[in-house]
RODO-2510 file (C-alpha; in nm, 4 decimals, decimal comma):
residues 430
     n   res          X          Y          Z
     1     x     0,0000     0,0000     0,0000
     2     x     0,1343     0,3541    -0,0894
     3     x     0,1719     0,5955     0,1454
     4     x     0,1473     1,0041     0,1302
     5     x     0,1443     1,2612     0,3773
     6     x    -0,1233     1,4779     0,1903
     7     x    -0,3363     1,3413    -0,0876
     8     x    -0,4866     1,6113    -0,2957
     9     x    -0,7909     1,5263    -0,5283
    10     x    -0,8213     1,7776    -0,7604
    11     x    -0,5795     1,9250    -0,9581
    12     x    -0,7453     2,2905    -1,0390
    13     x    -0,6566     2,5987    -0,8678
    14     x    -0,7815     2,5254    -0,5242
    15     x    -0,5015     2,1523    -0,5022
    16     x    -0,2190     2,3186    -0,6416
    17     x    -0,2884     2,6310    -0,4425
    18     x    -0,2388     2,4630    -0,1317
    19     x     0,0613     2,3045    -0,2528
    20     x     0,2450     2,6083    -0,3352
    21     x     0,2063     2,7329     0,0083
    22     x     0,2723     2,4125     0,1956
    23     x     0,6262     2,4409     0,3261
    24     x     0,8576     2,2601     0,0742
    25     x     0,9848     1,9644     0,3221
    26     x     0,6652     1,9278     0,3563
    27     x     0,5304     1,8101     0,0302
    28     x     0,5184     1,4936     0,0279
    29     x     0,2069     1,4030    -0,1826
    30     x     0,0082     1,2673    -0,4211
    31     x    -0,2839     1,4453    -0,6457
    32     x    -0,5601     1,2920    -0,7997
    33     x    -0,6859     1,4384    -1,1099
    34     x    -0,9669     1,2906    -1,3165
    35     x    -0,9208     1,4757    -1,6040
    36     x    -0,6239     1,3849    -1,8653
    37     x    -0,4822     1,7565    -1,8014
    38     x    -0,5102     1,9838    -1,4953
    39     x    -0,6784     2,2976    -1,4620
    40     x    -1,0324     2,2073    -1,3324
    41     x    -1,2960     2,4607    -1,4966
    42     x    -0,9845     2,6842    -1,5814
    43     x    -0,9077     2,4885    -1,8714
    44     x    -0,8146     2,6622    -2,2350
    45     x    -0,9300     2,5611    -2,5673
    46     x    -0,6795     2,6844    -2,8420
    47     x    -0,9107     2,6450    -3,2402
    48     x    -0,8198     2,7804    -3,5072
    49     x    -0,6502     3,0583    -3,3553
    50     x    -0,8909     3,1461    -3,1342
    51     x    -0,8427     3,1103    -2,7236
    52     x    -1,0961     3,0351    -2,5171
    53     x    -1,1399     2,9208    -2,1443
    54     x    -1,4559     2,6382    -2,0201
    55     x    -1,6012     2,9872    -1,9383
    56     x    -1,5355     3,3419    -1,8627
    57     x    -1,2358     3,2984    -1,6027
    58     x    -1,0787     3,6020    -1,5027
    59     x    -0,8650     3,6858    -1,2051
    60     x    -0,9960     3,9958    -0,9898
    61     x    -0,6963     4,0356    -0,7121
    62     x    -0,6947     4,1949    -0,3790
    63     x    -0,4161     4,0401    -0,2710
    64     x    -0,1554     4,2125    -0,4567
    65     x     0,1335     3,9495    -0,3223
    66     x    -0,0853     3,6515    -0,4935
    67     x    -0,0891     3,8704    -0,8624
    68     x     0,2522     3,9196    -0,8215
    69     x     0,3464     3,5585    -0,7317
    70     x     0,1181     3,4131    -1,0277
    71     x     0,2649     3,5970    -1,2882
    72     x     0,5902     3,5822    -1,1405
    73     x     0,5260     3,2403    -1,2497
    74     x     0,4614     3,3090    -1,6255
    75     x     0,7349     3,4273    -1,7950
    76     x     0,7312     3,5302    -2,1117
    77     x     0,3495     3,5349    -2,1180
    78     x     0,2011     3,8817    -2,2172
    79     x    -0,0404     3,9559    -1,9583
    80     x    -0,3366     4,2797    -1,9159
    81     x    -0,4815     4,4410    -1,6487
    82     x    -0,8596     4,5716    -1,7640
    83     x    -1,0584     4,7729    -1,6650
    84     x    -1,3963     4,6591    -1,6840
    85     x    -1,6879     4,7531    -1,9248
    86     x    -2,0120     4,5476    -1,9125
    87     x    -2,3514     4,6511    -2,0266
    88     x    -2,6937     4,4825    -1,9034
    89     x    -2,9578     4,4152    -2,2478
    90     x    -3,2742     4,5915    -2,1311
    91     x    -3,5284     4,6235    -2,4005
    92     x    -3,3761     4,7852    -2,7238
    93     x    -3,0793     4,9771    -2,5301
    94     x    -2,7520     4,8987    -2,3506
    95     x    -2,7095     5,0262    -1,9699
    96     x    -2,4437     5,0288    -1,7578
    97     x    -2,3808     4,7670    -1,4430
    98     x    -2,5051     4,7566    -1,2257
    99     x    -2,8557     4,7956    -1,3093
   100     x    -2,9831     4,9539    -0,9458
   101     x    -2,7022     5,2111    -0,9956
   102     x    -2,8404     5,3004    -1,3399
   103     x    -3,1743     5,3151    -1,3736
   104     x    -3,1302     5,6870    -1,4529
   105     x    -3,0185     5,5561    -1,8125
   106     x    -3,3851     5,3716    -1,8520
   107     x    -3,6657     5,5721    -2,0717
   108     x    -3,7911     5,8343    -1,8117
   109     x    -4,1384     5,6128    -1,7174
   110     x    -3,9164     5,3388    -1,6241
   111     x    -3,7012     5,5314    -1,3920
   112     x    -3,9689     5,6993    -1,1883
   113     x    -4,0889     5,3534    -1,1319
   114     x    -3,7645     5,1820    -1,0163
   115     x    -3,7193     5,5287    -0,8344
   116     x    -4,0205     5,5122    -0,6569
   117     x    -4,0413     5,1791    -0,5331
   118     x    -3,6532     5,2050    -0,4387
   119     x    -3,7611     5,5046    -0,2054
   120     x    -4,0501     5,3233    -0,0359
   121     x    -3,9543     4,9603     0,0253
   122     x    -3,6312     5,2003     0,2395
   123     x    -3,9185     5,3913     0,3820
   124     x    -4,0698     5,0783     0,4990
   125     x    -3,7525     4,9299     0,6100
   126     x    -3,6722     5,2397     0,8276
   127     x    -4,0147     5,1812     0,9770
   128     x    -3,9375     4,8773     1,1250
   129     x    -4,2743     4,7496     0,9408
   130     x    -4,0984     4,4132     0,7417
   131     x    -4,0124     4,1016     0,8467
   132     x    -3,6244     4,0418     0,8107
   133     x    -3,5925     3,8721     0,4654
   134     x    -3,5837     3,4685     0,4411
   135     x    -3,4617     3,4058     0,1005
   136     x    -3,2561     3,5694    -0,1695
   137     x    -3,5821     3,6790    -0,3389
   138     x    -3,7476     3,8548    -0,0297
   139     x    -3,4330     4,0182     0,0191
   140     x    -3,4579     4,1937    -0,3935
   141     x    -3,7916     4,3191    -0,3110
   142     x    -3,7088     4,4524    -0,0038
   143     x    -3,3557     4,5957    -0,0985
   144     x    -3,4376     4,7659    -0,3512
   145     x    -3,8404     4,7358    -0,4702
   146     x    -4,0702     4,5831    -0,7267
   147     x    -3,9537     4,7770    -1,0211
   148     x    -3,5540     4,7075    -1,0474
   149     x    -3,6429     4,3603    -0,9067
   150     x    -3,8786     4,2485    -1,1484
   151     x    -3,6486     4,4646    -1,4394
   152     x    -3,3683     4,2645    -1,4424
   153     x    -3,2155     4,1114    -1,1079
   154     x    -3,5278     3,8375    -1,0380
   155     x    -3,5412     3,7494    -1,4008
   156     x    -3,1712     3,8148    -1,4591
   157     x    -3,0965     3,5496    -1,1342
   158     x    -3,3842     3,2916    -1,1964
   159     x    -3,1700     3,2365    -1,6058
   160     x    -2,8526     3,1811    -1,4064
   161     x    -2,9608     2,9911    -1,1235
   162     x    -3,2242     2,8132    -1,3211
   163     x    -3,4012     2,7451    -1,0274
   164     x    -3,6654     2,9213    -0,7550
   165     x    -3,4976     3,2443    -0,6126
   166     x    -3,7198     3,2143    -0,2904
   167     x    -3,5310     2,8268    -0,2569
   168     x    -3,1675     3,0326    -0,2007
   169     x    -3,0653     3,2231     0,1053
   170     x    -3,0771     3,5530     0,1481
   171     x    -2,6637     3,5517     0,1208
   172     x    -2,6381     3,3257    -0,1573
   173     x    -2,4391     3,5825    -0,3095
   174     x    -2,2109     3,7390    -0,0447
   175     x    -2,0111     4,0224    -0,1285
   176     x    -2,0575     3,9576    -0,4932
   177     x    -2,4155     4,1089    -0,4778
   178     x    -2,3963     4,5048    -0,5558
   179     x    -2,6127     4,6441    -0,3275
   180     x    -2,7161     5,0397    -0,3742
   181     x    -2,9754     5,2670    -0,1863
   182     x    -3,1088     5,5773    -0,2872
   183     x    -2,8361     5,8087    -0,1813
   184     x    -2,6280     5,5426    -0,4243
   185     x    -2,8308     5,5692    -0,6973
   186     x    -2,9223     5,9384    -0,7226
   187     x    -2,5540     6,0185    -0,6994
   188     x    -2,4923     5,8048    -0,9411
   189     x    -2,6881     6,0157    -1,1433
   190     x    -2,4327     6,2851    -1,2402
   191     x    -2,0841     6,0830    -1,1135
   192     x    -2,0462     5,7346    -1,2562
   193     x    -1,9779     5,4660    -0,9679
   194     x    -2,0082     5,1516    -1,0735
   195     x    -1,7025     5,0103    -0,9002
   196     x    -1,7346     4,6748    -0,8084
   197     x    -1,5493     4,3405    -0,7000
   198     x    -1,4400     4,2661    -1,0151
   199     x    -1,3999     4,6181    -1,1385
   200     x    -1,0487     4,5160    -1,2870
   201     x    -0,9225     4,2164    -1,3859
   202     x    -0,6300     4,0510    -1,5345
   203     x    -0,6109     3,8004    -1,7949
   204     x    -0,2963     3,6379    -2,0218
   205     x    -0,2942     3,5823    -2,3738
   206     x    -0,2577     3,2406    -2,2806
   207     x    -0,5876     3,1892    -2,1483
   208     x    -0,6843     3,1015    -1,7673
   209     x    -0,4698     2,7651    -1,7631
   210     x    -0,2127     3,0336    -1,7425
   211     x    -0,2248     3,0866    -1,3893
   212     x    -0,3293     2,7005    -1,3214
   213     x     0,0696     2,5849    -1,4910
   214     x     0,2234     2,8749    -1,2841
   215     x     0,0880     2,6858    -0,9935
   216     x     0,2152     2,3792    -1,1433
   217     x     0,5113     2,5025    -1,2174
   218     x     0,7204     2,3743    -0,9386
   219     x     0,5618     2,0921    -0,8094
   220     x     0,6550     1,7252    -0,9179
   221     x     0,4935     1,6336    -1,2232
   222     x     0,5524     1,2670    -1,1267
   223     x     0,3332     1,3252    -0,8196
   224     x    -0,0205     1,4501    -1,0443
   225     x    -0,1730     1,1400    -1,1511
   226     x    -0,4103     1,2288    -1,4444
   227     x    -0,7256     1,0297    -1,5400
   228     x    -0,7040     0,8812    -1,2161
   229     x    -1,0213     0,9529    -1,0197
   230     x    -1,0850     0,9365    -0,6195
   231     x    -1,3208     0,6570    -0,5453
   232     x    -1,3266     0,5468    -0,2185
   233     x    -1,2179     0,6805     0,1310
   234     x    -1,1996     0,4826     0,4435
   235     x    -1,1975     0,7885     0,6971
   236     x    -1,1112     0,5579     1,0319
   237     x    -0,8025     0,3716     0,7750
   238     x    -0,7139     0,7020     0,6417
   239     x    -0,7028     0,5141     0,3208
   240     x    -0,7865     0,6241    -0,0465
   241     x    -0,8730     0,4025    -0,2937
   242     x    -0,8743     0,5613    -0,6622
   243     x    -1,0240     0,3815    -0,9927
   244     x    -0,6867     0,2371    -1,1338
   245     x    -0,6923     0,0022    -0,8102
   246     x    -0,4270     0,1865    -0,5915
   247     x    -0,4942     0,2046    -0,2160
   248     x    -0,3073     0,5530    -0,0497
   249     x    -0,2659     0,5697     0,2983
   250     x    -0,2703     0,9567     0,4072
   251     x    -0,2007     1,1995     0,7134
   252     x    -0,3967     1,4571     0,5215
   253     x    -0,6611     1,4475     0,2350
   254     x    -0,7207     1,8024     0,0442
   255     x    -1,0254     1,7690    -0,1550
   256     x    -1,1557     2,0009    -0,4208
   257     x    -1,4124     1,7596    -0,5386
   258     x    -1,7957     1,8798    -0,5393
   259     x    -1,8937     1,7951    -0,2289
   260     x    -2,1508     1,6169    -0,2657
   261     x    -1,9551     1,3906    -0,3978
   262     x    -1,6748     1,4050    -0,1471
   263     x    -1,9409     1,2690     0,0522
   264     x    -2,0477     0,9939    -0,1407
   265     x    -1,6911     0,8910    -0,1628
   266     x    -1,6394     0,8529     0,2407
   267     x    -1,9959     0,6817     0,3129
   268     x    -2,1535     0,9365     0,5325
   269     x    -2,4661     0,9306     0,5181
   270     x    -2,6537     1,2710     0,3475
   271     x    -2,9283     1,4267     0,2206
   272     x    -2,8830     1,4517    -0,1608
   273     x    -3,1634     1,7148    -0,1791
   274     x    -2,9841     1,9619     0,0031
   275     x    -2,7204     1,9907    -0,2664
   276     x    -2,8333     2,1495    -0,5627
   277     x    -2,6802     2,3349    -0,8416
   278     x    -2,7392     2,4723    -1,2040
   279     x    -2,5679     2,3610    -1,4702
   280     x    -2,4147     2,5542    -1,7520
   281     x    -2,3928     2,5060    -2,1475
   282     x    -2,1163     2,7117    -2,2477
   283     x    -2,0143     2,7583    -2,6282
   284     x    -1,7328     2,9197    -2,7175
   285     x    -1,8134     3,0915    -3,0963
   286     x    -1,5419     3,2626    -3,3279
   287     x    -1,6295     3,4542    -3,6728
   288     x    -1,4664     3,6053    -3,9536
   289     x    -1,4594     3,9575    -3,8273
   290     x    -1,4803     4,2059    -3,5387
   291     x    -1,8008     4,2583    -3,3659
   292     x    -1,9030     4,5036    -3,0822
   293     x    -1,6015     4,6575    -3,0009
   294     x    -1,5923     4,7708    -2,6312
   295     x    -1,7890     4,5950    -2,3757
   296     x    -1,5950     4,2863    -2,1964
   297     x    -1,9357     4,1094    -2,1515
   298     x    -2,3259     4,1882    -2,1624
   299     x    -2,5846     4,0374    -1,9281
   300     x    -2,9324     3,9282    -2,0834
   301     x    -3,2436     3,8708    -1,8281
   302     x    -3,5063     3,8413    -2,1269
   303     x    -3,6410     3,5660    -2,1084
   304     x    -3,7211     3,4755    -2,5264
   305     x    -3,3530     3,5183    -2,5001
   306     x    -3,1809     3,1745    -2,4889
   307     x    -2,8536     3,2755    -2,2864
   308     x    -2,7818     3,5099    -1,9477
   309     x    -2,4308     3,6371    -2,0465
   310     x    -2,1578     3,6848    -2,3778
   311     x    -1,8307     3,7749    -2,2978
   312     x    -1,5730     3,8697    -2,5585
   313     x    -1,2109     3,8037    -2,5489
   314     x    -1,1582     3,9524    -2,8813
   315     x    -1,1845     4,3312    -2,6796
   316     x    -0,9390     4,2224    -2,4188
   317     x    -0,6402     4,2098    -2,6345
   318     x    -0,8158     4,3703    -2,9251
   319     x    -0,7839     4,0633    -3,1791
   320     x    -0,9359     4,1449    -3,5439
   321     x    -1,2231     3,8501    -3,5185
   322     x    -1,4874     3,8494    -3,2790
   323     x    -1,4002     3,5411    -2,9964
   324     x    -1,7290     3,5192    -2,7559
   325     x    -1,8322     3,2884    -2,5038
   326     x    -2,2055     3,2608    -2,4511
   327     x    -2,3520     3,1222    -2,1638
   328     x    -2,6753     2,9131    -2,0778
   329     x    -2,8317     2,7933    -1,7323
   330     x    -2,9679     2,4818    -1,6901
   331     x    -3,1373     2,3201    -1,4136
   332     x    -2,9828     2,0431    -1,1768
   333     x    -3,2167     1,7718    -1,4006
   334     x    -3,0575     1,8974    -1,7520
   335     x    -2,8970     1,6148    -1,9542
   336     x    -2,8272     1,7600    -2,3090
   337     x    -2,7902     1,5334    -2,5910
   338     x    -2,5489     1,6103    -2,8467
   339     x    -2,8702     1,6661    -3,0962
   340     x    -2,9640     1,9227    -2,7823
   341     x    -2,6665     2,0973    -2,7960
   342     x    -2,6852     2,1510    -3,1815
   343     x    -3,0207     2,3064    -3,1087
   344     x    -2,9164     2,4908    -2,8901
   345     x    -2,6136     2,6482    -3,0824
   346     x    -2,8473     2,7500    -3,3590
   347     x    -3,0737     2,9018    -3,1273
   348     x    -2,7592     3,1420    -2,9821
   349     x    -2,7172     3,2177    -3,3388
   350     x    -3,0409     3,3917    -3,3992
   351     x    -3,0325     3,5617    -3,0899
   352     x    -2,7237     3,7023    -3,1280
   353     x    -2,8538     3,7898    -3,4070
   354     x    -3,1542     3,9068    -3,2465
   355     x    -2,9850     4,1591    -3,0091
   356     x    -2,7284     4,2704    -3,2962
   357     x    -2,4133     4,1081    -3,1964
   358     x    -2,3480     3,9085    -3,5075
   359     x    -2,5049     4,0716    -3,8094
   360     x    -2,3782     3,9322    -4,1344
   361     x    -2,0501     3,7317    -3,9454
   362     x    -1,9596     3,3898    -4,0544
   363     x    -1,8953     3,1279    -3,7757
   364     x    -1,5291     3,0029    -3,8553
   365     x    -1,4938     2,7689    -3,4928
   366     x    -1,6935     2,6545    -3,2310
   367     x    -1,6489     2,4373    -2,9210
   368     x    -1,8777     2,4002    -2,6091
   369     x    -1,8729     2,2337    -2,2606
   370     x    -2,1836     2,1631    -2,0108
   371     x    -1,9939     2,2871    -1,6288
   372     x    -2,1898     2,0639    -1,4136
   373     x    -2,2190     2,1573    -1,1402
   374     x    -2,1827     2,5336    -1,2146
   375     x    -2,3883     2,7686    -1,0163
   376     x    -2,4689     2,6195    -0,6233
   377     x    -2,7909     2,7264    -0,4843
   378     x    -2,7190     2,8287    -0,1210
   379     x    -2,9676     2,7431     0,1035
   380     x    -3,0137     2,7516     0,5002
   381     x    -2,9917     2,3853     0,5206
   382     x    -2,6622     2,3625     0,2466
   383     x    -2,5197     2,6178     0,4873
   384     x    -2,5879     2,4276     0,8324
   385     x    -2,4913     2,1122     0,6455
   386     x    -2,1547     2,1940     0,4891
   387     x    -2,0068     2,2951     0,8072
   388     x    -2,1816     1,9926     1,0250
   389     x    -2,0015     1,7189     0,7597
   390     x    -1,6927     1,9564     0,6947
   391     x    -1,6418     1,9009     1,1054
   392     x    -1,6908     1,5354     1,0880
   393     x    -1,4454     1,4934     0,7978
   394     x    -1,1495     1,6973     0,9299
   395     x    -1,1829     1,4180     1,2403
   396     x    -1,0681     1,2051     0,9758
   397     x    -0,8305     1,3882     0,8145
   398     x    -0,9971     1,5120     0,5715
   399     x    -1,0420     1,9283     0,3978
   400     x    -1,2788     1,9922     0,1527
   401     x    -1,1701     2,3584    -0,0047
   402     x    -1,2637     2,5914    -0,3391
   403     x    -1,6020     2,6527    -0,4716
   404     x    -1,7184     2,3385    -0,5149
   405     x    -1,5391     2,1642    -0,1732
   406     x    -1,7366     2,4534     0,0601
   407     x    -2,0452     2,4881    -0,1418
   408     x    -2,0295     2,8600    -0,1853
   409     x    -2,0354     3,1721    -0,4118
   410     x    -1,6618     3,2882    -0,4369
   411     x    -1,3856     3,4071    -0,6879
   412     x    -1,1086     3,2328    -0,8116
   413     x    -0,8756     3,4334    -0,5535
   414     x    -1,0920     3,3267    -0,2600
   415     x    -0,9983     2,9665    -0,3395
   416     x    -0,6076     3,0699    -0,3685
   417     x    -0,6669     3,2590    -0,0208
   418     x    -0,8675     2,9439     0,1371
   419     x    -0,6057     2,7041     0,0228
   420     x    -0,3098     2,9042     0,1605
   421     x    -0,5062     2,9425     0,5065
   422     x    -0,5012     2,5553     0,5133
   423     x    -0,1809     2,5136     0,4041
   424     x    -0,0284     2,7409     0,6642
   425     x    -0,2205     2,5760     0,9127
   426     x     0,0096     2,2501     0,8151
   427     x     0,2842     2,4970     0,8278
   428     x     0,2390     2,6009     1,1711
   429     x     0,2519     2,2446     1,2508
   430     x     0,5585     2,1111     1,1201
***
């Protein structure tokens, strides 16, 4: 039977994170990766000259040392900091995001009506005379009132999440959720302020597997076993079995798995229902020529409209063909056929074509991929439950990190930061 101090399963940002910033003479381990490359959902697709990620996947830094430490990492690799421009679809016009901080760029009835409602659901806040909010829907309405709610964030949020916004807590968001009150959105009237958490971002020409093989970049290649997949864990042996037959004793397993099924791997017993996500179709399209030229991406709450977002990577480093990636939310029970899929690509077509992004552009190269699970719908009992089987599996040795391993709402950094935490808790140790 082998034998590693830390097994890692998973080798995306959130395993080789923790690697990094476990003490060298420490590292003795083995990762997991089911996949025949590593990278996770920060994979890059290189066709026909075009570069695309699995998704949009861009780095928004607060940390300053991480950025420098990543790209120290990539030499040779040209690599921009943007600042962002995104627009939100609403009727036959382009505004600004976010849309509660720019309702003064709707047609005048429009804006009295957002304006109005804003004002009163604070008036009846400051009254004492509502309930505190129990899901991520009450809290819209309350927030900020019928008329930006029912606009664009409910229908804007029920495309993405596919799924019941009264189902999600009221944080399912976190600090990714750009709240504004009136005092916000009046001054926003006559001084732009649309800052956000992602306000800037940085991306290489590379794509986002960039930054995964400048975490890979000094770790043991020997030591990432690809298209090897976690199976089994025996948390009172400590032992791993994986689907090539190999049984790994560990000190330490560091899982970015989904965990869900981190927990069908150990043989807890849980509740299925209480971990649900959406899925997400995403096609990467390239054509023959340039299309809109500023905007980094566009959000799309109508619902005739097949997708909720297009990015385009052709205005980050100003390429001469338009290179989008358009993307579609699907609930938990979605299983696309390949005849699906084809529908569904010709439907993006004519609605791109609808809302003027491609006019008389030839596709040249396509690719898609279905991120499943994509979207996690945070609920009360996901919360409570997370933490409850997170405690039980560290008694075995056992971390479950990232997105997916905590069941959470984060950004690509926060997995970095979450995975250096744990590794410096290891550090600490000895």
């Amino acid at each position: 039977m082998e034998k590693a101090r830390f097994v890692v399963i998973g080798a995306g940002i959130s395993g080789l994170s923790f690697l990094n910033w476990l003490r060298p003479e420490l590292r003795d381990f083995v990762v997991l990766e089911g996949e025949a490359e590593i990278g996770g959902y920060c994979r890059t697709i290189e066709r026909d000259g075009f570069v695309w990620d699995f998704s949009g996947h861009f780095f928004h830094f607060k940390h300053p040392e991480i950025e420098r430490y990543l790209v120290e990492r990539m030499a040779g690799q040209a690599i921009l900091k943007v600042n962002k421009v995104s627009w939100i679809r609403h009727g036959d016009r382009h505004i600004d995001f976010p849309f509660q901080k720019n309702i003064h760029q709707l047609p005048q009835d429009e804006l009295i009506a957002c304006l109005h409602d804003l004002y009163f659901a604070g008036e009846l806040r400051r009254a004492g005379k509502l309930e505190p909010p129990e899901s991520f829907a009450e809290m819209l309405y309350q927030r900020l009132g019928r008329g930006i709610a029912e606009r664009f964030l409910v229908p804007y949020n029920e495309k993405l999440y596919a799924t019941d916004l009264a189902s999600l807590d009221v944080d399912a968001m976190g600090r990714f959720f750009p709240h504004a009150d009136v005092s916000d959105v009046i001054a926003n009237f006559k001084r732009a302020d649309n800052a956000s958490y992602n306000a800037t971002f940085t991306y290489p020409a590379g794509g986002a597997i960039q930054y995964v093989k400048a975490l890979a970049r000094d770790l043991d290649p020997a030591k990432i076993a690809l298209s090897e997949r976690a199976l089994r864990i025996d948390l009172g042996r400590r032992v791993l079995t994986t689907s090539r037959g190999r049984e790994i004793t560990f000190d330490h397993l560091v899982s970015s798995a989904p965990f869900p099924a981190l927990l069908g791997m150990t043989g807890l017993a849980w509740d299925p229902s209480i971990y649900t996500a959406n899925k997400v179709l995403v096609f990467n399209l390239g054509f023959d020529r340039k299309g809109p030229a500023e905007p980094h991406w566009i959000y799309y709450a109508d619902k005739d409209l097949a997708f909720y977002r297009v990015g385009f990577y052709d205005n980050i480093f100003q390429t001469e063909r338009m290179s989008i990636y358009v993307e579609i939310g699907m609930p938990v029970d979605a299983r696309p056929s390949a005849d699906d899929v084809e529908r569904y690509r010709e439907r993006v077509l004519a609605d791109l074509k609808k809302v003027g992004v491609v006019t008389d552009h030839q596709l040249v190269a396509h690719h898609h991929v279905l991120l499943d699970p994509a979207y996690v719908h945070i609920t009360r009992r996901s919360l409570a439950d997370v933490a409850d089987k997170k405690a039980v599996l560290a008694l075995g040795g056992v971390h479950s990190i990232g997105r997916y391993g905590s069941w959470t709402y984060c950004s690509i950094e926060d997995n970095i930061v979450e995975a250096r935490a744990l590794a410096e808790r290891f550090n600490a140790l000895g």
